[in-house]
N, C-alpha and C positions, 0 to 999 in steps of 0.2 A: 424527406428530411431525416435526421438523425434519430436510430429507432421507431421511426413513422412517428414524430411526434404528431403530425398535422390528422393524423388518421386520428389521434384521441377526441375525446368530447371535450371541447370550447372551455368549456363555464367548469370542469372539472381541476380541481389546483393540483398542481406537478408539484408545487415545493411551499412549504412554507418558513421560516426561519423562527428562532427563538429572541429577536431585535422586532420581530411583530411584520415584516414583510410577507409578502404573497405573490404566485404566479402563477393564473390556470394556465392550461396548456395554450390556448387563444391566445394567450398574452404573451406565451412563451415563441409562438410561431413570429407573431408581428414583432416580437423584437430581433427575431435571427434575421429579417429582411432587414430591419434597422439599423444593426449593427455591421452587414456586408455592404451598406448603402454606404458605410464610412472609409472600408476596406475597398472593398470592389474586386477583390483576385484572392486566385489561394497563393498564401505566402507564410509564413513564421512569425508567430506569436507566443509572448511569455507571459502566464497569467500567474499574477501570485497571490494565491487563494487562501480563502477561510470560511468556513460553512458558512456561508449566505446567499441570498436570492443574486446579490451582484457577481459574488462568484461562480454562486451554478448556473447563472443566465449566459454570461460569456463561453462558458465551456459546453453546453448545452450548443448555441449560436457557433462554435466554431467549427464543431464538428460538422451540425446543419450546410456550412456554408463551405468546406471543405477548408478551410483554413487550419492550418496547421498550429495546436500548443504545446509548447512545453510548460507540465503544470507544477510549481514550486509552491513551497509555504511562504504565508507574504511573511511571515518572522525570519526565513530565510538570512543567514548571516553575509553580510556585504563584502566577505571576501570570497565566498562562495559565488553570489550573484554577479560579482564584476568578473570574475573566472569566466562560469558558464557567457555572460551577455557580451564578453570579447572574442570569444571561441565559435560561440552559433548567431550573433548578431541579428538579430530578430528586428523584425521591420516593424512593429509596432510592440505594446504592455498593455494588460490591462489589469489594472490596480486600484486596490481602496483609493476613493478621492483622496480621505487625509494623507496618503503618501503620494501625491503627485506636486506637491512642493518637494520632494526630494530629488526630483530628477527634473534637470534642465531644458525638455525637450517638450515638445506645445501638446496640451490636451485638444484633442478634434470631436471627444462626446465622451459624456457624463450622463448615465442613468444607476439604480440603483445603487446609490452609493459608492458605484466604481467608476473609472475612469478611462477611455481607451488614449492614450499618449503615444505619438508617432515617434522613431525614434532619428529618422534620417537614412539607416541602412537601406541600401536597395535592396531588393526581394532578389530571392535565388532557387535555380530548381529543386523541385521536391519530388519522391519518387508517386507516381502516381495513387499509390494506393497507402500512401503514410498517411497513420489517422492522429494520433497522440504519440507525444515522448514524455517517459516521465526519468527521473532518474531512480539509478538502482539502488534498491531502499538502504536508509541508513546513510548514503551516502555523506563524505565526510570533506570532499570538494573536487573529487574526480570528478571530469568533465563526461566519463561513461553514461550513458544512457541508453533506454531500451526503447527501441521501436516498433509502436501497433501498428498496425495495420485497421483498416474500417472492418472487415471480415471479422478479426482478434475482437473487438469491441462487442460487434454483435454476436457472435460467438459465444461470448460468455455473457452476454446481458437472457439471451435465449436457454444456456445452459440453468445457471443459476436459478431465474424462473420455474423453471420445472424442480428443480431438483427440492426447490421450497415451496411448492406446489402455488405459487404466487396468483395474486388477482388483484383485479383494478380495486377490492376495497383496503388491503394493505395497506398500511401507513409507518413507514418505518421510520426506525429511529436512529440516524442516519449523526452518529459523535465522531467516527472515525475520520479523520483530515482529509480533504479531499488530494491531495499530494499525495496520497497513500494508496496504494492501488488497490486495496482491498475495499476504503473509502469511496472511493470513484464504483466498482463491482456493487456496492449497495444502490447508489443513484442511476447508473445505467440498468440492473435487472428492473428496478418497478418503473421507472421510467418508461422501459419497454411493454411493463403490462397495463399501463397508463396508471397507474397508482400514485399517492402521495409521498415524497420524502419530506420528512421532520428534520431540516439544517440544524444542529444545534453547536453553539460557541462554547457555552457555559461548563463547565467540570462535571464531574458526577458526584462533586462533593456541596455542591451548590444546589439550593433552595431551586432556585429558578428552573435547574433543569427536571427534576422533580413534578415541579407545577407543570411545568412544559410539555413532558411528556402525558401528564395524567390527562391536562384540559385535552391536549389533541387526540388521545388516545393510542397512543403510542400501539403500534401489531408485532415488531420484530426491533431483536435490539441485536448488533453486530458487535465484535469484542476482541479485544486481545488480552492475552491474560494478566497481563499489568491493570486491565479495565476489572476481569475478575476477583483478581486480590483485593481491588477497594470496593469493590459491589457488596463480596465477603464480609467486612469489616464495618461497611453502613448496612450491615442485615437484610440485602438485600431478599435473600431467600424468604424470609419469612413479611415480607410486603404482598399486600394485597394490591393488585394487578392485574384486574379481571381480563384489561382488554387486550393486553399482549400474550400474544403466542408461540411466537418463538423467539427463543436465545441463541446465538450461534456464536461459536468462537474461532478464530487463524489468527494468524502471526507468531505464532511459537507454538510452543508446549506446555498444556497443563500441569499443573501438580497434579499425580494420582489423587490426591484427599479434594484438590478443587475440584477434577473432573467429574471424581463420584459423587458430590456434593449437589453441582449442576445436576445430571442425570435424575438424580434423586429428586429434587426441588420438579424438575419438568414430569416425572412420574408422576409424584402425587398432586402437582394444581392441574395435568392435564394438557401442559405445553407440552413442546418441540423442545431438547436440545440436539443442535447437530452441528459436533464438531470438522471443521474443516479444513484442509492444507491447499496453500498456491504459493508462487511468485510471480513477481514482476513481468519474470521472462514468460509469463502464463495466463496473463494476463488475469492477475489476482487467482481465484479457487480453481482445482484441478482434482482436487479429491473431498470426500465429503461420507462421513459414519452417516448412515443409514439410523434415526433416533431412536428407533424399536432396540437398536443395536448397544446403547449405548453404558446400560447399565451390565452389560457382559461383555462391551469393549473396552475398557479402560484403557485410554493412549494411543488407540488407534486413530487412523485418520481415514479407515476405512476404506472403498473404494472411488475407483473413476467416475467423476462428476457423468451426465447424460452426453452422451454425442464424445465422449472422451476414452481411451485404453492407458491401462499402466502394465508397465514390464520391467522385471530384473534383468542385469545382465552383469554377468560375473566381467571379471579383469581381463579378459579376454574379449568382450564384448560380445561373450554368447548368452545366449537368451535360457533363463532360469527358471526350470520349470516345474523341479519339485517345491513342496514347503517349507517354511520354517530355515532355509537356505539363503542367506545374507547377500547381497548387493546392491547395484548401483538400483537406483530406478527412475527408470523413463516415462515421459508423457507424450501421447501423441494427439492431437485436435486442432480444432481452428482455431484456438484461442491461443495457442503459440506464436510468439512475437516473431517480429522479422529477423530480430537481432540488436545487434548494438553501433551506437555510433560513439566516435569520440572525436570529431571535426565536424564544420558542418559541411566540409566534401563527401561527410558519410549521409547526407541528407540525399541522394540520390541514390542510395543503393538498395536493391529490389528485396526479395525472402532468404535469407541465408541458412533459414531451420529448417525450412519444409515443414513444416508444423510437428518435430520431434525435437525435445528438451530433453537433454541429461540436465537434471535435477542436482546431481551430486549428492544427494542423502544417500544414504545407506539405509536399505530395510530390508524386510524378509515377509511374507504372505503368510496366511495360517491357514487352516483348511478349510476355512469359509471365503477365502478369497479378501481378508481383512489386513489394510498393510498396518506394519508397524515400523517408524522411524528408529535406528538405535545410533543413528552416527551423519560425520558428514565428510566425504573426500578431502574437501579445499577445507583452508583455515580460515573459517568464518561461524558467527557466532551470530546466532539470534536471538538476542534482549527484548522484551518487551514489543516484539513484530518488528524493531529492527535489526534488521541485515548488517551484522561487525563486521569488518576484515580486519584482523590482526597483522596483517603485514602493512597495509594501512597506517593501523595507529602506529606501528612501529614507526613507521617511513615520517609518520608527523612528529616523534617525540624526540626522532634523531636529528632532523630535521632545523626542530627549535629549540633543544635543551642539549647540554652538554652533559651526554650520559648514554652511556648503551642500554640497549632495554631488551628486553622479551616477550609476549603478548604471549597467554594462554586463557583457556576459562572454557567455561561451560553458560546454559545458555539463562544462568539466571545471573554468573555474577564475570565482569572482565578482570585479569588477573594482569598486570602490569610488574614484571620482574625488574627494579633499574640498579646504575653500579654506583648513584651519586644521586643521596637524596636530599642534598641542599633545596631543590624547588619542587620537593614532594608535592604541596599543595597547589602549588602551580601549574604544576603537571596535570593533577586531577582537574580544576576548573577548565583549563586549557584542553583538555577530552571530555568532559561535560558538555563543553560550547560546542566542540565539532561533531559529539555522536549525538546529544540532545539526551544522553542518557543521564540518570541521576548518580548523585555521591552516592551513594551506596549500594550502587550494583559495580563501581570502580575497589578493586583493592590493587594499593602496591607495596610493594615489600624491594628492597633493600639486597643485594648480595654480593660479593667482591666480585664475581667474576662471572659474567656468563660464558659457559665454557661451547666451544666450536670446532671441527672437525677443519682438515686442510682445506677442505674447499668451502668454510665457512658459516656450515650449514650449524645451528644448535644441536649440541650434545643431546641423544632421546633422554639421556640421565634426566634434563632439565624439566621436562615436560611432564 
C-alpha cells in the first residue's frame, strides 16, 4: 500500500484533525479497501481538499489503491474548477459532504465527512506509473499541471525523513493546505515513518490552533514566510514550546532580520531551524541548510536534500564549477516530476525529465558548497509560496479590463503598471480572486503609455 502504510502498527494514529477526528493506521488500511470497493479500477479523480481526516483519508486511499488525483482546494474558484473538470473529466469527486448539493451528479459513499460523487465521465488511460497531479502553484486557471510519478512520491517522503532525522514519535504540525505541495511533503514524509500528522483548519491567529497544537504536542511546525511574519508579531519566539523541535521553512524567501531571528530562537531553546527550497516540478523540497548551518547562512537554501545533486550551468549549458559564479541551477533525483500535462491526452504520456529540473533560479555556490538564490530566468514571482507569472496576470487584465498593463515586482510585493485606471480597484480585487494573494502585496500605478519595441516586447526602460 502507499508508503507501506499496512506495515505500520494498527492502533497507532496517522492523523488527527483540529474538528476532533481521528485515524490509526488500521483504520486508515480498512478504509483504502472501502473506498476502491466503490471505484473498483484505477481511473481519475478530483479531490478538493482541506486538512481533515476526510480529506487525507481519500488521498491517502487513492494512492493506496492506484487511482489517480488531482488535488485542488475545496475554496477552489468555480471558474477555475469548471475549466480544469471540462478539460480532464474525472470519473468520480471526492468532496466535503456539505458541498455535494452543488453538484448534480449521485453520491455512491460518504464517510468522514466527505463524499465520493460519480460524475458520469467514462474512465480513460492513464500512464502506468502516474501517481498525483497537482497544479502548478499559484495557478491562476491554466489548465497546466504537473505530474508525479509513484517513484517522485516516495522519493521524497524517503528524502525528507532523513534529512529531519524523523521517527515514528513525531507529531507534526501539518497548516500548510494540502493542495500545496510542500503541504502534501509534510503528510507523506511521517506517514512514511508511521508518525502522526496534526491536520489543522484553524489560522495561526486563532485560540484553537494554539490549544491544538499544545494538547497534541505538536514536534515540527512547516512554514512559509507569510506564516513567519505572523508568528513574529503573535511573539511567537518567545512562547514556551517545550515539545516542538523543529521549525522549517519553503515557499519563498526569508527576510535577513526573520531568517536570523529564527536561527537564533532555534539556538538558544535548542531546536532545529532548517531552511528549505523545492517546487512542484520536485516534488516539494529539493534543497535543505543544514541547521548547525544556519546562523552563518543567512539566505541560503544550502544544499541537495539526501539521494539528490545540484548543478550550475552557465548560458551555454556548461556545467559551473568554480565559486561564487552565477547561474542557472539544476536538480537531479527521483523526486522529479514526469512533466506536465495540459489535456487530458497528456494523461498517458510517460517521464519527459529524466529526473533533471532546470529550476530557472539563478544562484551561485560559496566555498562550502552553500547555494544562494539571487534571481529567476522566467517572469515569475514568488509571494507568500505562491508561484506568479506576470505574463499571466497580464494576459488576465487584458483580457477583462480595458487598459494595457505591465506586471513587474519582486517577491514580496506585485507591481501592476496600467494606462486607464478608471477600474483600479476592480483590478485589484479581481487579482486578489485569481492569485489568492492579499491587497497589499498588489500595487498599481497609473502611466500614459507603456512604451514597446517593433516587435512588441516592453521598453527595459520600464522595468
Amino acid at each position: 500500500m502507499f508508503l507501506e502504510i499496512d506495515t505500520k502498527s494498527k492502533t497507532v494514529l496517522a492523523a488527527k484533525d483540529d474538528e476532533g477526528r481521528s485515524i490509526t493506521y488500521g483504520e486508515l488500511c480498512d478504509f483504502c479497501a472501502e473506498y476502491y470497493s466503490f471505484i473498483g479500477k484505477r481511473t481519475l479523480i478530483f479531490i478538493l481538499s482541506e486538512n481533515t481526516i476526510g480529506s487525507f483519508a481519500g488521498y491517502i486511499a487513492a494512492l493506496s489503491d492506484r487511482i489517480v488525483p488531482l488535488i485542488l482546494s475545496c475554496n477552489t474558484e468555480k471558474e477555475l474548477f469548471t475549466n480544469l473538470f471540462d478539460i480532464y473529466k474525472p470519473e468520480y469527486l471526492w468532496i466535503p459532504t456539505r458541498m455535494s448539493s452543488k453538484f448534480k451528479y449521485p453520491v455512491v459513499f460518504t464517510k468522514y465527512d466527505y463524499s465520493l460523487v460519480k460524475t458520469g465521465f467514462p474512465g480513460y488511460e492513464l500512464y502506468s506509473d502516474l501517481s498525483l497531479l497537482l497544479p502548478t502553484s499559484g495557478s491562476t486557471g491554466s489548465p497546466k499541471l504537473v505530474r508525479h510519478s509513484y517513484k517522485n512520491i516516495e522519493a521524497n517522503a524517503r528524502n525528507v525523513s532523513l534529512l529531519f532525522e524523523l521517527t515514528k514519535d513525531e507529531r507534526a504540525i501539518a497548516i500548510l493546505p494540502m493542495h500545496y505541495t510542500m503541504g502534501l511533503s509534510v503528510i507523506a514524509s511521517h506517514i512514511y515513518t508511521g508518525a502522526t500528522v496534526l491536520l489543522i483548519t484553524s489560522n495561526l491567529t486563532d485560540k484553537k490552533f494554539w490549544d491544538f497544537i499544545k494538547q497534541e504536542k505538536g514536534t515540527s511546525f512547516t512554514g512559509v514566510p507569510f506564516s513567519y511574519e505572523i508568528l513574529q508579531k503573535l511573539r511567537f519566539f518567545k512562547m514556551n514550546l517545550p515539545d516542538l523541535k523543529i521549525i522549517t521553512q519553503g515557499g519563498g524567501k526569508l527576510s535577513s532580520t526573520l531568517f536570523q531571528e529564527c536561527a537564533e530562537y532555534a539556538a538558544s531553546t535548542g531546536k532545529k531551524f532548517i531552511a528549505t527550497y523545492g517546487q512542484t516540478e520536485g516534488t516539494a523540497r529539493m534543497a535543505f541548510l543544514p541547521p548547525e548551518m544556519a546562523l552563518q547562512k543567512n539566505g541560503s537554501i544550502g544544499k541537495a536534500i539526501p539521494n539528490g545533486e545540484l548543478l550550475i550551468v552557465d548560458e551555454n549549458d556548461k556545467i559551473v564549477t568554480d565559486n561564487n559564479v552565477t547561474g542557472q541551477m539544476i536538480f537531479k533525483g527521483d523526486n522529479v516530476t514526469l512533466g506536465y500535462a495540459l489535456t487530458a491526452g497528456d494523461m498517458i504520456k510517460g517521464d519527459e525529465n529524466k529526473g533533471v529540473l532546470y529550476t530557472g533560479d539563478i544562484v551561485y555556490r560559496d566555498a562550502d558548497g552553500c547555494y544562494f538564490i539571487v534571481g529567476r530566468m522566467k517572469r515569475f514571482l514568488k509571494i507568500y509560496g505562491f508561484r506568479i507569472s506576470l505574463d499571466e496576470i497580464e494576459y488576465l487584465i487584458k483580457s477583462n479590463f480595458s487598459t494595457d498593463c505591465y506586471c513587474t515586482g519582486n517577491d514580496e510585493l506585485l507591481k501592476i503598471l496600467i494606462t486607464d485606471d478608471s477600474q483600479q480597484q476592480e483590478i485589484v480585487d479581481f487579482i486578489t480572486r485569481k492569485t489568492k494573494l492579499f491587497h497589499q502585496c498588489i500595487e498599481i500605478a497609473k502611466v500614459d503609455k507603456i512604451e514597446r519595441n517593433e516587435s512588441g516586447k516592453v521598453s527595459p526602460l520600464i522595468k
